[in-house]
RODO-2510 file (C-alpha; in nm, 4 decimals, decimal comma):
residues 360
     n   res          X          Y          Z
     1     x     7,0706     7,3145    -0,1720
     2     x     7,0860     7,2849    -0,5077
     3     x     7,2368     7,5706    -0,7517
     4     x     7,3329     7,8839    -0,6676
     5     x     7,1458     8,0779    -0,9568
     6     x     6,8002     7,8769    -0,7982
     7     x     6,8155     8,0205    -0,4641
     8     x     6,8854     8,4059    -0,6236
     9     x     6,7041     8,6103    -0,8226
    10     x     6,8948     8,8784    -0,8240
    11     x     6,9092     9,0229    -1,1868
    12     x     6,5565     8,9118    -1,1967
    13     x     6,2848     9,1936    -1,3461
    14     x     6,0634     9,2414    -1,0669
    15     x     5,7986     9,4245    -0,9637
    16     x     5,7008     9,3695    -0,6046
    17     x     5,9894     9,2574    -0,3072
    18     x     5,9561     8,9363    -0,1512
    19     x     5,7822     9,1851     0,1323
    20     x     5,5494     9,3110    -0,0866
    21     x     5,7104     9,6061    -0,1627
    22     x     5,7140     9,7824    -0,4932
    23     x     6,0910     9,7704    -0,6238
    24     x     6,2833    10,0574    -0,8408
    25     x     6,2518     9,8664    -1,1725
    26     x     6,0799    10,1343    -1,4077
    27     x     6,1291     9,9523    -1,7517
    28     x     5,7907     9,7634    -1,6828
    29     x     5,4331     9,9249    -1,6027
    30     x     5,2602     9,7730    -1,2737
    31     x     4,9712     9,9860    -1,2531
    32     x     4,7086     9,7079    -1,4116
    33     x     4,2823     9,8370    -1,3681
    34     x     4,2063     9,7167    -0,9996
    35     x     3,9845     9,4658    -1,1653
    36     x     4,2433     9,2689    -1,3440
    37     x     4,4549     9,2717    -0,9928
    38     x     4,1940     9,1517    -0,8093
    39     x     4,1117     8,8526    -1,0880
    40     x     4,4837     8,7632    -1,0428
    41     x     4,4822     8,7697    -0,6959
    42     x     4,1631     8,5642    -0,6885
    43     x     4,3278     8,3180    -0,9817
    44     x     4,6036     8,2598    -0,7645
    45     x     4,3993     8,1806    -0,4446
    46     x     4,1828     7,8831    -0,6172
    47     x     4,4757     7,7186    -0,8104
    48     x     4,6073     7,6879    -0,4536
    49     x     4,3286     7,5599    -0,3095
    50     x     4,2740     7,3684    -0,6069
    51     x     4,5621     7,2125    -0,5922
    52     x     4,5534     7,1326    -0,2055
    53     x     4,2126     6,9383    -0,3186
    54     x     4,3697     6,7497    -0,6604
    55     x     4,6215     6,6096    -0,3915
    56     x     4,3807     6,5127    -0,1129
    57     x     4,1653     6,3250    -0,3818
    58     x     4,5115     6,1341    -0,5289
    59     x     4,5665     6,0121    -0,1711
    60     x     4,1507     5,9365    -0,1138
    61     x     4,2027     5,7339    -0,4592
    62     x     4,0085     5,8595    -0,6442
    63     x     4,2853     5,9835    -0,8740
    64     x     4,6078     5,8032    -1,0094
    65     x     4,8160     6,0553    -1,0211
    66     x     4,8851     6,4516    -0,9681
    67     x     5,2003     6,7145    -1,0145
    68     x     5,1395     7,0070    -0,7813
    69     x     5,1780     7,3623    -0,8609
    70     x     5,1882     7,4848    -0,5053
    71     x     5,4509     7,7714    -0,5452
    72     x     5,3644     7,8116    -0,8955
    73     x     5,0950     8,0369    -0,9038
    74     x     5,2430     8,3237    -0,9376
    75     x     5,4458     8,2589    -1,2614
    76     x     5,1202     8,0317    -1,4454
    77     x     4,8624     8,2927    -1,3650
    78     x     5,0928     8,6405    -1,4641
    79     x     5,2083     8,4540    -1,7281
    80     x     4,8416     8,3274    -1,9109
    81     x     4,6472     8,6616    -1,7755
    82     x     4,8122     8,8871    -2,0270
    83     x     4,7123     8,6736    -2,3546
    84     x     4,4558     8,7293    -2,5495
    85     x     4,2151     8,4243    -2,5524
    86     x     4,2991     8,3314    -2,9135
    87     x     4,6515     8,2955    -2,8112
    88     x     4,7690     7,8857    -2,8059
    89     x     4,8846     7,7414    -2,5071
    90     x     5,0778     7,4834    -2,4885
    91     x     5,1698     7,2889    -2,1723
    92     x     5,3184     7,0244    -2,0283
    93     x     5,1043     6,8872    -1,7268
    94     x     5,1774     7,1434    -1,4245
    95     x     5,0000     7,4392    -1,5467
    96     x     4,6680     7,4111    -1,3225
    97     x     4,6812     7,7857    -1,3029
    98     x     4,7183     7,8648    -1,6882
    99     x     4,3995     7,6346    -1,7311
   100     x     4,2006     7,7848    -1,5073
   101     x     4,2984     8,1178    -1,6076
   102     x     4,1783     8,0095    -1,9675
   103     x     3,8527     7,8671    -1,8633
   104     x     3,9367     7,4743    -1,8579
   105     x     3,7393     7,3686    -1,5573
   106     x     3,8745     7,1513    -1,2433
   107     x     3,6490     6,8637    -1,3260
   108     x     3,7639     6,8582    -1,7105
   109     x     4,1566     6,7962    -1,5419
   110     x     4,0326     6,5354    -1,3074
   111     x     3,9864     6,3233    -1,5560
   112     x     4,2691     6,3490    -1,7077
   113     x     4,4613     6,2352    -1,3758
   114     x     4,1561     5,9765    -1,2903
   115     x     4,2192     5,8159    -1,6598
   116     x     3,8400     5,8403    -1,7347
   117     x     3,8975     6,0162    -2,0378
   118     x     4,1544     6,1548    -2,3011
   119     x     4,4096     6,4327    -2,1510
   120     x     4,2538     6,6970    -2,3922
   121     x     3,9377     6,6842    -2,3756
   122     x     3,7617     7,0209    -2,4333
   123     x     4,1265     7,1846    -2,4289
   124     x     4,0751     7,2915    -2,7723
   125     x     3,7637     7,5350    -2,7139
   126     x     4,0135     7,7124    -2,5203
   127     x     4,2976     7,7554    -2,7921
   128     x     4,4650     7,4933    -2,5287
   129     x     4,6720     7,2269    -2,6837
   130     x     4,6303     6,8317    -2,4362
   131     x     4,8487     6,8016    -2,1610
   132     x     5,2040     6,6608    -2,2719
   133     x     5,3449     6,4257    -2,0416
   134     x     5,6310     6,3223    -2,2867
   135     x     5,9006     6,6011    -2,1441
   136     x     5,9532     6,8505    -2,4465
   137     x     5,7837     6,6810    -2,7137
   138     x     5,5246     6,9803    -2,7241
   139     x     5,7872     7,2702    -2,7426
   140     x     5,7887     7,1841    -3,0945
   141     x     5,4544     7,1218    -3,1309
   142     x     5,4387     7,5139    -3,0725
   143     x     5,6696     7,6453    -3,3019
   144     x     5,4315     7,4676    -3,5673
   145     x     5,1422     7,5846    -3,4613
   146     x     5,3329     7,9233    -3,4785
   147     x     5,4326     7,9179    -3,8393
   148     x     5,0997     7,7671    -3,9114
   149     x     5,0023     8,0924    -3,7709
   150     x     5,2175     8,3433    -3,9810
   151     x     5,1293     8,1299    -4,3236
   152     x     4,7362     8,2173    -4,2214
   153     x     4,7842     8,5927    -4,1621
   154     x     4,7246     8,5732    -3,8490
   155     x     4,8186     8,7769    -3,4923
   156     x     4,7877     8,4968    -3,2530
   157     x     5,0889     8,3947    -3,0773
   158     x     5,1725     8,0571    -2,9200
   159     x     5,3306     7,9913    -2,5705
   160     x     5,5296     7,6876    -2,4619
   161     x     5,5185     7,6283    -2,1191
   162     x     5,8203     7,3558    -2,0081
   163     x     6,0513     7,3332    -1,7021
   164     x     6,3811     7,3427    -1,6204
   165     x     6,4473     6,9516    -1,6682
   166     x     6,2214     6,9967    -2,0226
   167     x     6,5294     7,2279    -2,1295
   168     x     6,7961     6,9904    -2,1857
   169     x     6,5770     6,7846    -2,4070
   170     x     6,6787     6,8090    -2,7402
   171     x     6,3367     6,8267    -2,8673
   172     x     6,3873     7,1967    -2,6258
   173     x     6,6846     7,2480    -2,8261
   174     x     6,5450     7,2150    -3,1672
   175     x     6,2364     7,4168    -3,1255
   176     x     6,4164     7,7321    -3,0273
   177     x     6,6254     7,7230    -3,2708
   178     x     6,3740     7,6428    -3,5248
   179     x     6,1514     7,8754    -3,4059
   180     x     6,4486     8,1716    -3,4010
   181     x     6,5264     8,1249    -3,7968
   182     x     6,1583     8,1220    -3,8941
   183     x     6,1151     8,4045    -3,6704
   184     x     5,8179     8,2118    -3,5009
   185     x     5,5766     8,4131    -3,3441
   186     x     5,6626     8,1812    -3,0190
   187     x     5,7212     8,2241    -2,6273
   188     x     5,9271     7,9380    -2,4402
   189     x     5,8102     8,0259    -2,0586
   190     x     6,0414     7,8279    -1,8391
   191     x     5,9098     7,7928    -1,4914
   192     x     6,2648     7,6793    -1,3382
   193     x     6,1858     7,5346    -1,0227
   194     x     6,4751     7,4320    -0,9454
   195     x     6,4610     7,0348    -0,9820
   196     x     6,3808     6,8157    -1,2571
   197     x     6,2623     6,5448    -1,0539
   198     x     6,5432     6,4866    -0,8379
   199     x     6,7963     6,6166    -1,0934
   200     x     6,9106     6,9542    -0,9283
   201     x     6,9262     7,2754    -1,2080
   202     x     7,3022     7,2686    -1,1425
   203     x     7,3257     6,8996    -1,3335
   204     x     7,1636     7,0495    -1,6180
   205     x     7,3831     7,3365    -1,7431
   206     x     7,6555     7,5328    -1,7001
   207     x     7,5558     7,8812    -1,8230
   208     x     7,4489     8,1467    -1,5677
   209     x     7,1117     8,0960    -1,6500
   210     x     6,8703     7,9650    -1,8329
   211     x     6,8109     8,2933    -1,9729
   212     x     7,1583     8,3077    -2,1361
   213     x     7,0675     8,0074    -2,3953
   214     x     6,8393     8,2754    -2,5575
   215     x     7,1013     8,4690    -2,7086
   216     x     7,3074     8,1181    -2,8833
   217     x     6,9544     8,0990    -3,0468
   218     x     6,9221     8,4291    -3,1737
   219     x     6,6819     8,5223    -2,9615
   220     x     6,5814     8,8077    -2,6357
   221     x     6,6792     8,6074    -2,2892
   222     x     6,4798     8,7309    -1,9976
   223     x     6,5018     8,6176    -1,6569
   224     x     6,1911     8,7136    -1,4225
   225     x     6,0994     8,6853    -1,0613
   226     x     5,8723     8,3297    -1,0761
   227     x     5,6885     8,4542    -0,7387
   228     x     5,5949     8,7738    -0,8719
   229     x     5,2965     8,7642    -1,0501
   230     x     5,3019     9,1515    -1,1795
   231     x     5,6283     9,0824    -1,3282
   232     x     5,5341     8,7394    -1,5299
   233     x     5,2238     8,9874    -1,6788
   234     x     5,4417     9,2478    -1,7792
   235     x     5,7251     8,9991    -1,9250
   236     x     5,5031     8,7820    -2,0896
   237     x     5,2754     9,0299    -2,2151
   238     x     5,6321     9,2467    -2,3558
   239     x     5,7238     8,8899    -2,5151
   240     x     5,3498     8,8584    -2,7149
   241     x     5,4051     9,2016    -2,8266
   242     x     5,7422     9,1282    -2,9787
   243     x     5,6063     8,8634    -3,1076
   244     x     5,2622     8,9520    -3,2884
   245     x     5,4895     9,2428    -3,4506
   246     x     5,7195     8,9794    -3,6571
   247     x     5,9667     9,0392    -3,4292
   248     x     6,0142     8,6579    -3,3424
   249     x     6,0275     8,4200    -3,0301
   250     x     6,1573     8,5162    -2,6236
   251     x     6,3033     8,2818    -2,4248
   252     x     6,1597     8,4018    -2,0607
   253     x     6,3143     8,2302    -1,7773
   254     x     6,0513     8,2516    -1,4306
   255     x     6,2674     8,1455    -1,1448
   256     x     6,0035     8,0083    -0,8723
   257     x     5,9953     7,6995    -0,6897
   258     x     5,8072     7,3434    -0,6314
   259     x     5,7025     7,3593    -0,3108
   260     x     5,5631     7,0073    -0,2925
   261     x     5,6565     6,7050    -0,4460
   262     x     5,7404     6,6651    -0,8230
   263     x     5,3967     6,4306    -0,8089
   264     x     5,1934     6,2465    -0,5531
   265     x     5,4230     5,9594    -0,6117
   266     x     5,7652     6,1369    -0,5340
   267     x     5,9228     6,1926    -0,2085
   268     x     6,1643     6,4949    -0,2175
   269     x     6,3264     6,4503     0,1339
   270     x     6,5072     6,2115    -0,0426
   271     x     6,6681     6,4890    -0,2506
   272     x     6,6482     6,8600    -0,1015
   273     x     6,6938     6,9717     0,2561
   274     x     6,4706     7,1673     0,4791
   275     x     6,6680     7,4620     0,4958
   276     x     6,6034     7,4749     0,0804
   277     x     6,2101     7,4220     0,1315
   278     x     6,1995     7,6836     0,4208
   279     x     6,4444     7,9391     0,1884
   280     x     6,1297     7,9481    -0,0506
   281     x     5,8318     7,8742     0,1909
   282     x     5,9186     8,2486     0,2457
   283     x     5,8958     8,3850    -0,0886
   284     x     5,5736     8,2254    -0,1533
   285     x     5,4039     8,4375    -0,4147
   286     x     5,0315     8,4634    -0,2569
   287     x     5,1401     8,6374     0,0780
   288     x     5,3555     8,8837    -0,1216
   289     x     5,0797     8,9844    -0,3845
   290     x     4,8628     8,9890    -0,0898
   291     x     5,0618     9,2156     0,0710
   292     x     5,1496     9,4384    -0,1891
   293     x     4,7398     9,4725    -0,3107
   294     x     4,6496     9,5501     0,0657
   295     x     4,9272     9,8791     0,0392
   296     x     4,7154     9,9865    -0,2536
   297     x     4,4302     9,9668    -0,1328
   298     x     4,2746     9,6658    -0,3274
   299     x     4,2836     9,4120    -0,1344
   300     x     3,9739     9,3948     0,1331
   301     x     3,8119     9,1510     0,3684
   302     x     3,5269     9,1625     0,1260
   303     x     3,7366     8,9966    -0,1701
   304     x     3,8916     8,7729     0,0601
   305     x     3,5349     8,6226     0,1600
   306     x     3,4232     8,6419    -0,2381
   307     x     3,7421     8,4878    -0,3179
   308     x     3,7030     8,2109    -0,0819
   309     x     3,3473     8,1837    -0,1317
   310     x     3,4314     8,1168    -0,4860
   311     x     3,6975     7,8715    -0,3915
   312     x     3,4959     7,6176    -0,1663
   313     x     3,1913     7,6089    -0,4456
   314     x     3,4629     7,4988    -0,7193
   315     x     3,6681     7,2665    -0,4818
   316     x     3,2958     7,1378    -0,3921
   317     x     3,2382     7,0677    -0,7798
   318     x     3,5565     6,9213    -0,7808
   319     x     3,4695     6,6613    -0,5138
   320     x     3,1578     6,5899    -0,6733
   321     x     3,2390     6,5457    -0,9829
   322     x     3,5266     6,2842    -0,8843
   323     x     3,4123     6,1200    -0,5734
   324     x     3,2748     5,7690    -0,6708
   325     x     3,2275     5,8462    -1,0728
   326     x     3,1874     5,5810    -1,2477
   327     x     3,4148     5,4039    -1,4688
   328     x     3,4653     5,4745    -1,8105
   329     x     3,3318     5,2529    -2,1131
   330     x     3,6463     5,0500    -2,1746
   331     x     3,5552     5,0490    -2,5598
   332     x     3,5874     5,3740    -2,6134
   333     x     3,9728     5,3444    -2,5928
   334     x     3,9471     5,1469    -2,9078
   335     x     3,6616     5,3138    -3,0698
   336     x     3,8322     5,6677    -3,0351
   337     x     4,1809     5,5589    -3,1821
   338     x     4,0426     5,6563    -3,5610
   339     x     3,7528     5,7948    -3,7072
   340     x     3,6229     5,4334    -3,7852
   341     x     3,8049     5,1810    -3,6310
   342     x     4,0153     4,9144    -3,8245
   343     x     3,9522     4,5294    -3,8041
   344     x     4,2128     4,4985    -3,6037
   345     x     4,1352     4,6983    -3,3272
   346     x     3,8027     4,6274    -3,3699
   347     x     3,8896     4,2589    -3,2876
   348     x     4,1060     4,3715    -2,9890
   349     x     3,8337     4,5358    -2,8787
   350     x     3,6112     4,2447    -2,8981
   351     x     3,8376     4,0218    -2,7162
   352     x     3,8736     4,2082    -2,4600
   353     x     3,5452     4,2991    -2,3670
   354     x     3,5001     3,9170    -2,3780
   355     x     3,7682     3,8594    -2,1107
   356     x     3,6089     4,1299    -1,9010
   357     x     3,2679     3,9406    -1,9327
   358     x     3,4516     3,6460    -1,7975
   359     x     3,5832     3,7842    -1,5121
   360     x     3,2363     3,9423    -1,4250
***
């Protein structure tokens, strides 16, 4: 069933029990403007659904590939909420619910995962850095773009979003501690889900957590409930404070769980046993916020129908926006390499496009 410290989160700041509940812990505030728990609640609902259509249209398809977040919500959504929109994000290629938090649109990630065009398209409007598929690469990416940050004056703050599998990378390695001697104004936010791929969190390392790591960089270590989506705001959002004060980088370890398959191409009966997937089936994170907003009174059939109003007229977009596009202009993968394109790609180009004429 994996490791032991996956399956527990005890020692875990959180803010509502797996039966929606609020717990004791007092360090943190919970009492958000009904507004901004009704937005998360209604974030998390979509990415689901979302996500439930990204995978029918991989198997339809009319995409190559897609990594689910089911499970996820929870942590992406608490986690992005809290920023202020001027704040960088940087992902890896999971985080459907810190892009639509930020305003990226369904239909601008579909084609990233139908190939039609380049994985950041538009990202950058929304202080968003492209997708990274290359596992870690981007970590440091966001320590640069943090000291890029304190050399301009300014109060933004970067977050790196990366896995548990992305942390023994040693790209991982050398951005937190790069970013702990400059004093980076940087969060790592590791969603451990307990598998990188098939490789179980146990394979990975031998500390107690993930957590611990922070303090051999110099830097706070805090482990948070994944599934609770009050407790990723209020961690994340203590983390950005820290940080936009010159106080330097968090390490914030959100133990949650992948639900579904690492992508549409993995099968993880191969790996993990039913009695795992049904462990966490039970701490998903939408029936416990749920739960826990209906206690306080926010929560009413008349969100639930705006909420899934809203839902069906973006997965509709979705669908039409991907069924049966068209294909992209095979040039402009040479055309878009540079700002003018050299002679040699220019004759690749050519070439091509004549062997495509050909075949037509």
């Amino acid at each position: 069933m994996g490791h032991p410290d996956v399956l527990d989160v005890r020692g875990s700041v959180q803010l509502i029990a797996p039966d929606g509940t609020p717990t004791d812990e007092d360090r943190y505030r919970r009492d958000l403007p009904p507004d901004v728990l009704r937005r998360l609640y209604e974030l998390m609902v979509v990415t689901r659904d979302l996500d439930g259509e990204f995978v029918n249209l991989q198997r339809q398809g009319e995409l190559a590939l897609y990594p689910s977040c089911r499970g996820q919500e929870a942590a992406q959504i608490g986690a992005t909420a809290c920023l202020r929109d001027t704040d960088w994000l940087f992902p890896q290629y999971r985080e459907l619910g810190a892009f639509l938090t930020r305003g990226i649109t369904a239909q601008q990630l579909a084609t990233v995962w139908r190939g039609s065009w380049h994985g950041g398209a538009g990202f950058t409007h929304h202080c968003c850095a492209p997708i990274a598929i290359p596992i870690a690469t981007h970590t440091l990416h966001a320590v640069g773009a943090a000291m890029a940050a304190q050399r301009l004056g300014e109060d933004s703050v970067t977050v790196a979003f990366l896995g548990d599998g992305a942390t023994s990378e040693g790209d991982a390695h050398e951005a937190l501690n790069l970013a702990a001697v400059y004093r980076a104004p940087c969060v790592f936010f590791v969603q451990n889900n307990g598998w990188a791929i098939s490789v179980p969190v146990s394979r990975q390392h031998a500390a107690p957590t993930l957590a611990h790591r922070g303090i051999g960089y110099g830097m706070p270590g805090i482990r948070v409930d994944g599934n609770d989506v009050l407790a990723c705001y209020a961690v994340m959002a203590e983390a950005a404070k820290r940080a936009r004060a010159g106080d330097g980088p968090t390490l914030i370890e959100a133990v949650t769980y992948r639900l579904g398959p690492h992508t549409t191409s993995d099968d993880p009966t191969r790996y993990r046993s039913d009695a795992e997937l049904q462990h966490w089936a039970a701490l998903d994170p939408l029936p416990r916020y749920r739960t826990y907003l209906t206690a306080a009174g926010v929560w009413t059939e008349q969100l639930e129908e705006r909420v899934a109003a809203e839902s069906l007229r973006l997965r509709t977009a979705l669908r039409d926006a991907v069924v049966d596009a068209p294909d992209i202009d095979i040039a402009e993968v040479f055309d878009t390499v540079y700002r003018d394109i050299t002679p040699d790609l220019a004759q690749q180009r050519d070439q091509l496009l004549a062997e495509l004429g050909k075949e037509a």
